[in-house]
N, C-alpha and C positions, 0 to 999 in steps of 0.2 A: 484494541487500538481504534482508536475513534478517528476521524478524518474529518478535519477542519477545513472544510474551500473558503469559508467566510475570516476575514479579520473583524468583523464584528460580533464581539461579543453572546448578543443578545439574539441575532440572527444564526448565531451558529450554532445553541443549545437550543431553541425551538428547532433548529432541521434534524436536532441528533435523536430530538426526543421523538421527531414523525418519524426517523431511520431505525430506532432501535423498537419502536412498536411496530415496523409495517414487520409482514410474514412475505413468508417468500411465494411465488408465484410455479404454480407448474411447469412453464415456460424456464425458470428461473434453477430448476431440477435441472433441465435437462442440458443446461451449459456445463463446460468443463471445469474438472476444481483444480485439474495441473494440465500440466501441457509442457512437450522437451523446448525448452531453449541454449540458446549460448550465451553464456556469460566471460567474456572475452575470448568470447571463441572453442572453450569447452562448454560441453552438453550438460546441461542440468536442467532440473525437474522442478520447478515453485509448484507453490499452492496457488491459486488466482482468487484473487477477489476483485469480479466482476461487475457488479451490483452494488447499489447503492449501499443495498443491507450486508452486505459481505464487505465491503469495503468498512461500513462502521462497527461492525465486530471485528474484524483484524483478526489477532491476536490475543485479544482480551480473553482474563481466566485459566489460559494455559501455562503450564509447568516447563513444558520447553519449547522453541521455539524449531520448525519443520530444519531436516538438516538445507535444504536448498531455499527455504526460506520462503515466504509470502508476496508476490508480483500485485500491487495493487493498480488496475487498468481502467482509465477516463474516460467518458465520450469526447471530452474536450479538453483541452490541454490548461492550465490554470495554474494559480501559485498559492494553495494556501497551504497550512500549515497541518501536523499532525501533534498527536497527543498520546501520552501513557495511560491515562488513566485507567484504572483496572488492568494492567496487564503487569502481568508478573516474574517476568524476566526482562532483562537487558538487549537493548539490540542494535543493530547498526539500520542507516535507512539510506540510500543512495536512490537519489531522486535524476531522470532520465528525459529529454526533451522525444521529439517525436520520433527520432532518427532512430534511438537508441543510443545518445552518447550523455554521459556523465555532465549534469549539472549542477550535482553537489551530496557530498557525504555526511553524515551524522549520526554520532554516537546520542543516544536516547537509554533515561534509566526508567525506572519502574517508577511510576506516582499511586499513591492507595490514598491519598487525600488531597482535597481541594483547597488550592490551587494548583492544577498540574503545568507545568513548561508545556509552550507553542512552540513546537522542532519546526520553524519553517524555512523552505530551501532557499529565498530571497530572489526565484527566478523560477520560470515558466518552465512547467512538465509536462509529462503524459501519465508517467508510470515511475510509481515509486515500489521498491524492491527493501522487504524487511527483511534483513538474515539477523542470527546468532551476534550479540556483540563479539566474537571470540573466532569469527570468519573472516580469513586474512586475506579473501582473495578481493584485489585492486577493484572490482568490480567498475569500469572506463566503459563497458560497451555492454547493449545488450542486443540481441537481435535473433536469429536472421529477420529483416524490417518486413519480408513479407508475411512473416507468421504477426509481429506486430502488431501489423493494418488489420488485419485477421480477426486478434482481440479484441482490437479497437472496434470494430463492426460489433463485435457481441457485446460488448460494455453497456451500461445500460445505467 
C-alpha cells in the first residue's frame, strides 16, 4: 500500500520513488511494529506503520492482511489519498481525525496495473486504519487519545 499525501501527480511518484528506496534507520528498529489499542472500545492489536518507509510499503505483496489490521500514523495530520497498487488482497480503510473519531470509511480492491484508483478520504486525518475488507466492526472511534499522542511523538 503506497500512501499518497500529494494530489499531484508527479510530485507524488518522485516522493514514492525516494520512499521505496530509502532503508530503514537503526533508530527506526527500534520503534514499535504493534501496540494494544481500542477500536471502539475493545482491545486490539494493529501492526504500525510509523515511517515514512513503512507507511509506503503498507501492505504491498502480502497474501492476507494482519487479523487487527495495519494503523497507518502521521506527524501531521493531512488529506491525501492512498493506493492499491501491488497489494494483494481486498481491504477496508477508515480514515481517523486527531481525536480518534471516524472521518470516513472505504472499501479499496487490489490494482496489479497502472492505473491504480486514489481512495481519498476528502477530509483531514492523522491515522488511517487498514483491516481485512471482510471486518465488520463499525470501526467510529479509535483511541485511548493518550496512547495516540504517544504515536504521534514517534511518527516520523
Amino acid at each position: 500500500m503506497h500512501v499518497l499525501r500529494s494530489t499531484k501527480p508527479f510530485a507524488a511518484v518522485a516522493v514514492l520513488v525516494a520512499l521505496v528506496g530509502a532503508t530503514a534507520t537503526s533508530s527506526s528498529q527500534a520503534r514499535p511494529t504493534a501496540t494494544r489499542l481500542a477500536l471502539d472500545g475493545v482491545s486490539f492489536l494493529p501492526e504500525l506503520a510509523l515511517t515514512s518507509e513503512s507507511r509506503a510499503l503498507g501492505l504491498m505483496h502480502r497474501r492476507k492482511a494482519p487479523a487487527d489490521g495495519m494503523l497507518f500514523v502521521f506527524p501531521q495530520a493531512g488529506s491525501g489519498g492512498f493506493w492499491m497498487k501491488n497489494t494483494l488482497v481486498p481491504l477496508t480503510i477508515v480514515f481517523f481525525d486527531s481525536r480518534g473519531q471516524r472521518v470516513r470509511r472505504l472499501s479499496m480492491v487490489p490494482c496489479r496495473r497502472d492505473p491504480c484508483p486514489l481512495y481519498e478520504p476528502e477530509k483531514s486525518y492523522r491515522f488511517a486504519l487498514e483491516l481485512r475488507a471482510s471486518d465488520t466492526r463499525p470501526a467510529k472511534r479509535l483511541g485511548p487519545l493518550r496512547e495516540l499522542r504517544r504515536l504521534v511523538r514517534l511518527a516520523r
